[in-house]
C-alpha positions in Angstrom: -17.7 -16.2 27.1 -20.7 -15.6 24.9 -23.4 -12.7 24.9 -26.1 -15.3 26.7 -23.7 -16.2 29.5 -22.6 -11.9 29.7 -26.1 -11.5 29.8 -27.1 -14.1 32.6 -24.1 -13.1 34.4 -25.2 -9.3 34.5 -28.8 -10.2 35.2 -27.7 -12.0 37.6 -25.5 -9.3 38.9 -28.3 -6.6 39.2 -31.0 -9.3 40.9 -27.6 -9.8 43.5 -27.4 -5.9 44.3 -31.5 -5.2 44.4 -31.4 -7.7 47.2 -28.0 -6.7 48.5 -29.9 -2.6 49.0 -33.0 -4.4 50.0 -31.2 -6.2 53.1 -29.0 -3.1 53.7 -32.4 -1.1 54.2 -34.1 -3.4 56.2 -31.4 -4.3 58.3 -30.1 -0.4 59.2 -32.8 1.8 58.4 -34.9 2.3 61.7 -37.9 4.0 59.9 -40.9 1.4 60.0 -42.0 2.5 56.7 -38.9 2.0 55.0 -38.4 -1.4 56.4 -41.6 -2.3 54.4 -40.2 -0.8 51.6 -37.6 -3.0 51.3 -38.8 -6.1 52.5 -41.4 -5.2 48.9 -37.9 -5.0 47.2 -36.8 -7.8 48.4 -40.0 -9.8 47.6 -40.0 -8.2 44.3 -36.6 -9.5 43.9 -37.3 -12.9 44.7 -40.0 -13.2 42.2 -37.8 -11.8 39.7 -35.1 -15.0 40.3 -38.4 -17.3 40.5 -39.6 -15.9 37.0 -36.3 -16.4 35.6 -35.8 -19.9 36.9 -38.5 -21.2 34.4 -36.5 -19.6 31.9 -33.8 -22.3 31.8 -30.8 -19.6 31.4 -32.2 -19.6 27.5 -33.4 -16.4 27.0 -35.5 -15.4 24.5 -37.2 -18.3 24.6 -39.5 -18.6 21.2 -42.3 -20.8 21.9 -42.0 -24.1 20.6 -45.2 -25.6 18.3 -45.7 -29.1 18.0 -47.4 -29.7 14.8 -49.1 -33.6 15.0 -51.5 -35.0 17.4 -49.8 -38.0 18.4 -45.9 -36.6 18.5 -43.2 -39.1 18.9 -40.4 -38.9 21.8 -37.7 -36.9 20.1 -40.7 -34.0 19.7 -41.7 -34.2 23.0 -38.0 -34.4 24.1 -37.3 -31.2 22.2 -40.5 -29.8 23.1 -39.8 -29.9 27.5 -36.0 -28.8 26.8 -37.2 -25.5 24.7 -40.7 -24.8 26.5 -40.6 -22.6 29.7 -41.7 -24.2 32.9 -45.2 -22.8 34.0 -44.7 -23.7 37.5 -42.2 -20.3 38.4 -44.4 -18.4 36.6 -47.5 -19.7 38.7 -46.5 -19.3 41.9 -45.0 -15.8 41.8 -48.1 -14.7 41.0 -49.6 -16.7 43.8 -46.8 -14.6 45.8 -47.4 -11.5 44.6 -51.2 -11.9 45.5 -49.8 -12.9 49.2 -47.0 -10.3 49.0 -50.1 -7.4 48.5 -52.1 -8.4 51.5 -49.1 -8.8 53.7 -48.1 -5.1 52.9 -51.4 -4.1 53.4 -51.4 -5.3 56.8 -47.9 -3.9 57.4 -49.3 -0.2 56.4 -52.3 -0.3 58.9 -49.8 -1.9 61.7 -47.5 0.9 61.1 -50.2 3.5 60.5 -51.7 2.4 64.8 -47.8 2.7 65.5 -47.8 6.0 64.4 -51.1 7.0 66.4 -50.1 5.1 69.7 -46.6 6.5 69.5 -46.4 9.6 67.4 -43.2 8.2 65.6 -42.3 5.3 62.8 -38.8 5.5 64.0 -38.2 2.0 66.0 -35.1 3.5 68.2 -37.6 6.2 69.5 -40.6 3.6 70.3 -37.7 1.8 71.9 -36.8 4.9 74.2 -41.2 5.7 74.6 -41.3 2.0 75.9 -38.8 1.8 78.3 -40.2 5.2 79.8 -43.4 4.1 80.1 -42.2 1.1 82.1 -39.9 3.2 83.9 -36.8 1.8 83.1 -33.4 3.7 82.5 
């Protein structure tokens, strides 16, 4: 095993355990603030794997510089198997931009939770709801 593929492997390893803590928290935690919390880890994760995806597993990557005009096919050849892919890139920060506003909205939809119910803690609204319906 070579450094790259210790290196992938470890990358890999850390993006695996961000989302594996970003579930976790979103699954068990019953605070409505950490909930968002995570679910921004998580996104943040998942642009992270999208970034890395137009990496092609070769990193660094030095940009590659084609020097003629009119390059012939084993240039361009060598030129779309070095170059990164701009279209990861591109759409995570089309994500991110969405990613922003959705959070946005979360924090005002948790911040009316807080004034209608006096709590962020989901079990408790839970428990408020069924009392104001009068159910056991």
């Amino acid at each position: 095993m070579g450094v790259g593929e210790v290196f992938w492997l470890y990358v890999w390893l850390i993006i695996m355990a961000n989302a594996g803590m970003a579930l976790y928290g979103l699954i068990m935690r019953p605070n409505v603030l950490k909930k968002i919390a995570c679910l921004t880890v998580l996104a943040d994760t998942s642009f992270i794997v999208l970034a890395l995806i137009g990496y092609r597993f070769k990193y660094p990557v030095s940009p590659y510089v084609m020097t003629s005009w009119a390059p012939d096919n084993a240039t361009l050849t060598r030129f779309i198997s070095e170059s990164v892919d701009p279209l990861p890139p591109t759409l995570t920060i089309t994500a991110v931009v969405i990613n922003l506003s959705i959070t946005i909205l979360l924090v005002f939809l948790a911040i009316r939770l807080y004034e209608v119910y006096g709590t962020l803690d989901v079990k408790k609204i839970a428990m408020i709801k069924k009392e104001l319906r009068g159910e056991q």
